[in-house]
py3Dmol code that shows the C-alpha trace and the ligand (Angstrom):
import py3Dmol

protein = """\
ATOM      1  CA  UNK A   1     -26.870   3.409   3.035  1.00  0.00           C
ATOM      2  CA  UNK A   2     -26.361   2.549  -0.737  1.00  0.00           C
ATOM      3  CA  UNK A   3     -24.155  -0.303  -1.696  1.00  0.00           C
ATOM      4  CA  UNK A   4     -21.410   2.274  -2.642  1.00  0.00           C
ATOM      5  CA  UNK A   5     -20.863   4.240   0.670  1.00  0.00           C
ATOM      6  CA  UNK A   6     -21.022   0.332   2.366  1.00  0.00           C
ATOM      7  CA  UNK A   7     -18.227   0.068   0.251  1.00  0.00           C
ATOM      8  CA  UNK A   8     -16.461   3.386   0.720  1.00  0.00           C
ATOM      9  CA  UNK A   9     -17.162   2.420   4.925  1.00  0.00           C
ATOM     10  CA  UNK A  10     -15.472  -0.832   4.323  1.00  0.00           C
ATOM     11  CA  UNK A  11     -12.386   1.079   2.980  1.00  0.00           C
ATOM     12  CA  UNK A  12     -12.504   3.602   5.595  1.00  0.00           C
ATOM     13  CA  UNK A  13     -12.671   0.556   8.079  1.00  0.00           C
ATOM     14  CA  UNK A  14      -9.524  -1.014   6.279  1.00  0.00           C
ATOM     15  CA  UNK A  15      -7.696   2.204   6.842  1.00  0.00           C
ATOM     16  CA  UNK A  16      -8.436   2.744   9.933  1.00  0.00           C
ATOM     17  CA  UNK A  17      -8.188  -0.610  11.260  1.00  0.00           C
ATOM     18  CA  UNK A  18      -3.903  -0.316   9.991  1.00  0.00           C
ATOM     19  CA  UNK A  19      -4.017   2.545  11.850  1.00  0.00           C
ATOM     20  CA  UNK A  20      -4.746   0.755  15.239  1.00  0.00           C
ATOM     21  CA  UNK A  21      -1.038  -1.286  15.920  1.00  0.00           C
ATOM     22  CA  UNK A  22      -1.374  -4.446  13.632  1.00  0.00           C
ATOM     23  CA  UNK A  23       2.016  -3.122  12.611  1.00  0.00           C
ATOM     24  CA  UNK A  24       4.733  -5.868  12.536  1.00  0.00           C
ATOM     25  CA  UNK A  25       8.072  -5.534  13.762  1.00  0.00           C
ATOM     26  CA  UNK A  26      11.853  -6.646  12.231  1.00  0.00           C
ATOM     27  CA  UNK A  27      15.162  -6.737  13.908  1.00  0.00           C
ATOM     28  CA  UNK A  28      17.157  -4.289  11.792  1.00  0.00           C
ATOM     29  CA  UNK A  29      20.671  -6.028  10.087  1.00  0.00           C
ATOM     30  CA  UNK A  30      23.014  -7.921  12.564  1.00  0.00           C
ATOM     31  CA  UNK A  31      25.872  -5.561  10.753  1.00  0.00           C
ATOM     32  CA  UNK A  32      24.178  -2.366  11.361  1.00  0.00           C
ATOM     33  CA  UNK A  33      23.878  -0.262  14.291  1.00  0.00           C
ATOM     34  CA  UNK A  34      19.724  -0.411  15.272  1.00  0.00           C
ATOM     35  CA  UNK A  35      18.130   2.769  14.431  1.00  0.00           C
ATOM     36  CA  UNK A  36      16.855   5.042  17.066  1.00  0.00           C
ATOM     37  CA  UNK A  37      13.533   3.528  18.050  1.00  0.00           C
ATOM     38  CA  UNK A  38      11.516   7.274  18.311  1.00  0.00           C
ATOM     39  CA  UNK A  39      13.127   7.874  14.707  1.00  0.00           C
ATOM     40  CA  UNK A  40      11.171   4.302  13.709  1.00  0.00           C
ATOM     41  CA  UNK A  41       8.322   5.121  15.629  1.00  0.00           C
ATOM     42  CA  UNK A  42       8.024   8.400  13.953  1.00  0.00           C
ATOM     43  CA  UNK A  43       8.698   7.242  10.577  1.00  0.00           C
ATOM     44  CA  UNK A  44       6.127   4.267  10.770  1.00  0.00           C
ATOM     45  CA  UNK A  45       3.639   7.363  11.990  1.00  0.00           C
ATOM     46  CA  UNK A  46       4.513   8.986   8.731  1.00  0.00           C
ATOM     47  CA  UNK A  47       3.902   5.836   6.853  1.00  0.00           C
ATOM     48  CA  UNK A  48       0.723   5.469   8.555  1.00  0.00           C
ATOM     49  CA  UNK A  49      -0.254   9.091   7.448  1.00  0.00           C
ATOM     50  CA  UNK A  50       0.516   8.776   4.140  1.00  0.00           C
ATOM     51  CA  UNK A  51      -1.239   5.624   3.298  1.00  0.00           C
ATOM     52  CA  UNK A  52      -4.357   7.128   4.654  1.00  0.00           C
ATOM     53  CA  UNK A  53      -3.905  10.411   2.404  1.00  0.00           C
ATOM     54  CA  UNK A  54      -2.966   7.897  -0.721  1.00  0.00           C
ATOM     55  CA  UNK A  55      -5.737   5.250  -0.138  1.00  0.00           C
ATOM     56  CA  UNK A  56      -8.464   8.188   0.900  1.00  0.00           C
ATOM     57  CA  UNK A  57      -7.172   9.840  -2.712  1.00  0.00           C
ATOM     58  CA  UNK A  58      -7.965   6.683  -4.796  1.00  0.00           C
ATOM     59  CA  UNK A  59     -11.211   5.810  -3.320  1.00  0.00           C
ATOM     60  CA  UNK A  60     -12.419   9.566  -3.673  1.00  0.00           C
ATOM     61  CA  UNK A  61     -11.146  10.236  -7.565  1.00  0.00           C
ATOM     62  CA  UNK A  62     -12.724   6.898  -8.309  1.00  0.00           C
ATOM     63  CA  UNK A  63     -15.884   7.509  -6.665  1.00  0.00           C
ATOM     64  CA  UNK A  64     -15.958  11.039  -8.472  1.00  0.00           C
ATOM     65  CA  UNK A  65     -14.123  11.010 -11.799  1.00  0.00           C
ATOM     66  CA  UNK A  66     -13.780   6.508 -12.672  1.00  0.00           C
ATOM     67  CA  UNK A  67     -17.226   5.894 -14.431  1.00  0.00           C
ATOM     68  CA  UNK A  68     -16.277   3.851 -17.176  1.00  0.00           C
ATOM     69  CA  UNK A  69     -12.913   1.646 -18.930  1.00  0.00           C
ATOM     70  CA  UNK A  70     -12.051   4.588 -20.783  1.00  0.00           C
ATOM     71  CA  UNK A  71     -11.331   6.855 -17.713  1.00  0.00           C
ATOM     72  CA  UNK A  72      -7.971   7.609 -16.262  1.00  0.00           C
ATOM     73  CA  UNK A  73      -7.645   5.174 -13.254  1.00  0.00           C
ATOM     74  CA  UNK A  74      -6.974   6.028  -9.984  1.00  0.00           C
ATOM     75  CA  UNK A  75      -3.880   3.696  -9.566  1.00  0.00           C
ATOM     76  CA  UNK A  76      -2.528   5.134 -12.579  1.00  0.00           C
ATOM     77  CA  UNK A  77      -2.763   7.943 -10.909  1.00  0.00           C
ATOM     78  CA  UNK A  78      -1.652   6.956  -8.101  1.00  0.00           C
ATOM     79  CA  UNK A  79       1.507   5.983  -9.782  1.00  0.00           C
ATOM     80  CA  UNK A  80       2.588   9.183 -11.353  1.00  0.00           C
ATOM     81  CA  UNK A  81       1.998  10.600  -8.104  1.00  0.00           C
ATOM     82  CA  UNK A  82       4.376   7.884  -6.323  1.00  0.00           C
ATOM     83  CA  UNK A  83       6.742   9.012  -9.061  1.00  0.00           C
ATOM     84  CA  UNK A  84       6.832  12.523  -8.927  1.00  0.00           C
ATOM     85  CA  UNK A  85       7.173  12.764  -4.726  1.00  0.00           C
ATOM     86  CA  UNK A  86       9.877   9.651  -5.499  1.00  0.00           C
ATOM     87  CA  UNK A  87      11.663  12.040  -7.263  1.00  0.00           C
ATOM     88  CA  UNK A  88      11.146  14.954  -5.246  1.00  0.00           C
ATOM     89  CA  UNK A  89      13.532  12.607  -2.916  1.00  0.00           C
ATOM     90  CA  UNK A  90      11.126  11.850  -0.468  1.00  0.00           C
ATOM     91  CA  UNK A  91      10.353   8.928  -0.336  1.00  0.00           C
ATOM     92  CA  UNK A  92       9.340   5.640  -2.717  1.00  0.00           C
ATOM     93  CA  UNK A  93       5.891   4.188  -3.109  1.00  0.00           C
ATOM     94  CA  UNK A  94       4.652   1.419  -5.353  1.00  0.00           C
ATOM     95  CA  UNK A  95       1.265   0.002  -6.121  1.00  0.00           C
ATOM     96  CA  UNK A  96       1.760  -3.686  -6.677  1.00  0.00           C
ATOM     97  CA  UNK A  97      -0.936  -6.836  -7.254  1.00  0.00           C
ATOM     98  CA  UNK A  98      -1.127  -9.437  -5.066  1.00  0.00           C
ATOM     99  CA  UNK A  99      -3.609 -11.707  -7.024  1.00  0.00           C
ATOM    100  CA  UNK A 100      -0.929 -12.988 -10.121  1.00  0.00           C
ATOM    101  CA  UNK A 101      -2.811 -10.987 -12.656  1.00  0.00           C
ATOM    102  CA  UNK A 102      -1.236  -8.016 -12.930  1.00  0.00           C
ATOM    103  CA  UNK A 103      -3.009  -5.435 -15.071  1.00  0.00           C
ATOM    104  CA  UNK A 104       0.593  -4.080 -16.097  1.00  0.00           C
ATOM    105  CA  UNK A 105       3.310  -6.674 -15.449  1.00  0.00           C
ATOM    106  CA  UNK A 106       5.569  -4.157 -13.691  1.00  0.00           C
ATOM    107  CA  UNK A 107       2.789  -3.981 -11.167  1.00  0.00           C
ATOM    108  CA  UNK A 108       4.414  -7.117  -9.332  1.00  0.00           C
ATOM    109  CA  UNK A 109       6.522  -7.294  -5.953  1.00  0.00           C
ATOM    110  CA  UNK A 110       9.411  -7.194  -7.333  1.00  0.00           C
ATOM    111  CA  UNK A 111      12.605  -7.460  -4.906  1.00  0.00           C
ATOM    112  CA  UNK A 112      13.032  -9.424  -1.695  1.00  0.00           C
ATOM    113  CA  UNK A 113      10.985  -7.553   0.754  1.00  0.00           C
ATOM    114  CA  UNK A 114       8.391  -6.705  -1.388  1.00  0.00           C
ATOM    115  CA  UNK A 115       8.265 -10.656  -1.971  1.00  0.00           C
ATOM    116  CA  UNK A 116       7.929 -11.476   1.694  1.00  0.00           C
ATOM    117  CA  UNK A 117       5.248  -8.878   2.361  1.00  0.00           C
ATOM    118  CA  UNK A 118       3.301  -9.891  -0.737  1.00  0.00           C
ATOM    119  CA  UNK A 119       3.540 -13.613   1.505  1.00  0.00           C
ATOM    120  CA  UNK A 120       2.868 -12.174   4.590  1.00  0.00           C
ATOM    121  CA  UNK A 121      -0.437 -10.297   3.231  1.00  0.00           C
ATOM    122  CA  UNK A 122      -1.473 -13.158   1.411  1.00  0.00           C
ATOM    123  CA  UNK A 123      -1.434 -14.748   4.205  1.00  0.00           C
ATOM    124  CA  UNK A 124      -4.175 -12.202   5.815  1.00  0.00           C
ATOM    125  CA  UNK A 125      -1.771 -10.214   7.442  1.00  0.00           C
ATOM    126  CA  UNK A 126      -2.581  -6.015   7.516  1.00  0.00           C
ATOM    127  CA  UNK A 127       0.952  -5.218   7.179  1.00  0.00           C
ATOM    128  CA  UNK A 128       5.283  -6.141   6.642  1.00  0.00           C
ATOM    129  CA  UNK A 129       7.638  -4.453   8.200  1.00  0.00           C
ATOM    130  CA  UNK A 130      11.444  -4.517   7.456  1.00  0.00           C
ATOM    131  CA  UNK A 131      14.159  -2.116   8.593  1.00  0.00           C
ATOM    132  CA  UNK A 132      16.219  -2.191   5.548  1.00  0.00           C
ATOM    133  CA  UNK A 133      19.872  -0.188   4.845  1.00  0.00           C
ATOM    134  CA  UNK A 134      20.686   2.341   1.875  1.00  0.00           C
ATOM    135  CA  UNK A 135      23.963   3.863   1.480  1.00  0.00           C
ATOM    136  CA  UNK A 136      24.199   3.282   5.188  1.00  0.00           C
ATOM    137  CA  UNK A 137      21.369   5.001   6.191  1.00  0.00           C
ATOM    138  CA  UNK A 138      18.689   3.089   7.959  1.00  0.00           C
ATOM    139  CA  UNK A 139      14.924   3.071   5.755  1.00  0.00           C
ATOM    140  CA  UNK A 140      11.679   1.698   6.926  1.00  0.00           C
ATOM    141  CA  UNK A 141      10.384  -0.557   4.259  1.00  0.00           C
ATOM    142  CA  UNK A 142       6.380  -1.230   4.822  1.00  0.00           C
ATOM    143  CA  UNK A 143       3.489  -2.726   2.716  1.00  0.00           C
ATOM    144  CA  UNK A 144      -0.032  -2.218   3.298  1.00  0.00           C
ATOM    145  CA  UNK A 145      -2.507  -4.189   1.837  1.00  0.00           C
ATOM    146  CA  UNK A 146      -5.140  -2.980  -0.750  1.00  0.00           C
ATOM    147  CA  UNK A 147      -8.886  -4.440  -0.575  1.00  0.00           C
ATOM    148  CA  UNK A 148     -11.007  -4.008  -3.160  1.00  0.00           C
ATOM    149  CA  UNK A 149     -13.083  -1.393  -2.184  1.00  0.00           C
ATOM    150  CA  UNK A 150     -15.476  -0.641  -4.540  1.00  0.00           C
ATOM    151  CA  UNK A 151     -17.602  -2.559  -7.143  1.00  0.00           C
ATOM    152  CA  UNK A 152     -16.311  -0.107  -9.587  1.00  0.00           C
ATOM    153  CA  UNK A 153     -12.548  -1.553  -9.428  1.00  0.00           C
ATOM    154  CA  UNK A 154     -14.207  -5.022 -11.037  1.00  0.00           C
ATOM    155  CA  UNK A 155     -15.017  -2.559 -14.202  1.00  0.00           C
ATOM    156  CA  UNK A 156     -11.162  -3.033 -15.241  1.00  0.00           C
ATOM    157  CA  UNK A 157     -10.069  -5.776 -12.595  1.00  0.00           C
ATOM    158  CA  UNK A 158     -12.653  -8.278 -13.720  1.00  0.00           C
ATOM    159  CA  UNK A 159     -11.254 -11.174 -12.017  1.00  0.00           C
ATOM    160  CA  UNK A 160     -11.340  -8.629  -8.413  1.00  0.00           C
ATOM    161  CA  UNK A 161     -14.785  -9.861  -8.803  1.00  0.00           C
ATOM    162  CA  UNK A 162     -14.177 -13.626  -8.024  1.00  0.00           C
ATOM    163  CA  UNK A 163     -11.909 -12.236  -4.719  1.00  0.00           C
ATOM    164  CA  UNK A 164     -13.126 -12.851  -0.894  1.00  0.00           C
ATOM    165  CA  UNK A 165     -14.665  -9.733   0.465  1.00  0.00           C
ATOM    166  CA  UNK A 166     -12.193  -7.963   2.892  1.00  0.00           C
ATOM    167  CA  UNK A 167      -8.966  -9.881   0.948  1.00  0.00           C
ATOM    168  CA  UNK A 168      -5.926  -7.941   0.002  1.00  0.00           C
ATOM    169  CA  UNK A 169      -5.654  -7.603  -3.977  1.00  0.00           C
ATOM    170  CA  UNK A 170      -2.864  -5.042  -3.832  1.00  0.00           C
ATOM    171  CA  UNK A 171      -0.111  -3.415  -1.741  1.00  0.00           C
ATOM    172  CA  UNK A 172       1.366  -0.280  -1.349  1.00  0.00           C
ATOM    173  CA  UNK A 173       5.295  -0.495  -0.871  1.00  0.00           C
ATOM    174  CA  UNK A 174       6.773   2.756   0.884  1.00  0.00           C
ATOM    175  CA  UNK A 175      10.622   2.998   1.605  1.00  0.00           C
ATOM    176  CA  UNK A 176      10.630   5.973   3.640  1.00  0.00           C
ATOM    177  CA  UNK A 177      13.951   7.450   5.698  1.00  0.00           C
ATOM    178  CA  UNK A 178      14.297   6.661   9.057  1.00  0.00           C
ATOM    179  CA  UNK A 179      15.212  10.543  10.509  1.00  0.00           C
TER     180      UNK A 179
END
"""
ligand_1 = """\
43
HEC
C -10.698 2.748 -15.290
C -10.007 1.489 -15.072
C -9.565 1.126 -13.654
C -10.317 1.152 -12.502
C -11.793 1.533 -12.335
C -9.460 0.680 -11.441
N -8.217 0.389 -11.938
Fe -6.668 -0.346 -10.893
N -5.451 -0.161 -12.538
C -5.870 0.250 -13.788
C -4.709 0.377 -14.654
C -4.712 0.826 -16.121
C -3.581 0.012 -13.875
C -2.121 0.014 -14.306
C -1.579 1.407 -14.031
C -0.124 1.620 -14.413
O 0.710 0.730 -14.231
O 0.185 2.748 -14.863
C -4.111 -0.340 -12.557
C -3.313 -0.805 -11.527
C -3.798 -1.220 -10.314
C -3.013 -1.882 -9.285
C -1.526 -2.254 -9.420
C -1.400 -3.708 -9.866
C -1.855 -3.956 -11.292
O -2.897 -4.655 -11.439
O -1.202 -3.457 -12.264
C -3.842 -2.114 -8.230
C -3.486 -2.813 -6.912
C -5.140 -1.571 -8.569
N -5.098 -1.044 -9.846
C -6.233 -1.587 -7.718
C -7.465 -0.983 -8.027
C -8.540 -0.809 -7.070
C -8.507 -1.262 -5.602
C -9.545 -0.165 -7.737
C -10.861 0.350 -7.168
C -10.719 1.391 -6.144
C -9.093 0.027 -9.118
N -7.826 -0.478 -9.249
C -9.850 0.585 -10.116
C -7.169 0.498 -14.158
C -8.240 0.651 -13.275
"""
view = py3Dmol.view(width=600, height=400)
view.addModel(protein, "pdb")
view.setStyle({"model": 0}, {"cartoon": {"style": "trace"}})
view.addModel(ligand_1, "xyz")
view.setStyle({"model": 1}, {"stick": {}})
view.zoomTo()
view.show()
């Protein structure tokens, strides 16, 4: 096995290994009726799905079409893709750094939940969980760590390079419906 498809593996074991319950649990708001708890448990599967198709997307355009600075990134991406399903209506995504060097400075958590799971994944945590309300309606707000899976992310995250193997760099933020 080459160095690279170690490093694909290790992904594959990151993805998998969120997939196997180290899902945390909040109590939804005191003021709010709590959601149906097979409409959570459904929605959390959903989450679970789509970080796998998102994360398994990244690693598999960068392995195939990333060879050099110049190339479109995966996590850009990424991003447009967040965007365009966001506003399809849904549901939201973010990629977001969890190291303080941001290669875009939007790229940062940037409201209170996004805050504590940046915290809570720092912290070596897989996951954050928060059942959050919109407009009434109840959402499932989740981040899910981002390792750095590949020597090729150091080729434009240089200081990924100087990050414990296995650490979360990054985070995906989904708000998804609770239905
Ligand atoms: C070809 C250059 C390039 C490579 C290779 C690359 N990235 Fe990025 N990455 C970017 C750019 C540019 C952005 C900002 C995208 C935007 O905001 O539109 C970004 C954004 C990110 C973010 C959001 C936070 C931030 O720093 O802005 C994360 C997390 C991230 N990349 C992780 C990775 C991982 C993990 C890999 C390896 C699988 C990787 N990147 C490979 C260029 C790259």
């Amino acid at each position: 096995m080459n160095a690279r498809s170690t490093l694909f593996c290790s992904l594959t074991a990151a993805v998998a290994a969120t997939g196997l319950g180290l899902w945390t649990t909040s109590a939804p708001a005191k003021d709010q009726p709590a959601p149906d708890k097979a409409a959570v448990e459904r929605t959390r599967k959903t989450v679970q799905m789509l970080d796998d198709v998102y994360k398994t997307a990244v690693v598999l355009i960068t392995d195939k079409y990333v060879n050099d600075e110049a190339d479109f990134p995966a996590g850009s991406a990424a991003i447009a893709l967040f965007e365009a399903i966001g506003k399809k209506g849904w549901h939201q995504a973010r990629l977001i750094d969890l190291t303080g060097k941001p290669y875009e400075p939007k790229n940062v958590p940037s409201d209170e939940v996004e805050k504590a799971g940046a915290k809570a994944l720092n912290a070596g945590q897989a996951t954050y969980e928060q059942i959050v309300y919109k407009d009434g309606k109840p959402h499932l707000r989740v981040l899910t760590s981002v390792p750095v899976v590949m020597k090729k992310c150091v080729l434009c995250h240089p200081h990924y390079a100087d990050v414990k193997e296995g650490k979360a760099i990054g985070a995906i933020s989904y708000t998804v419906p609770i239905e």
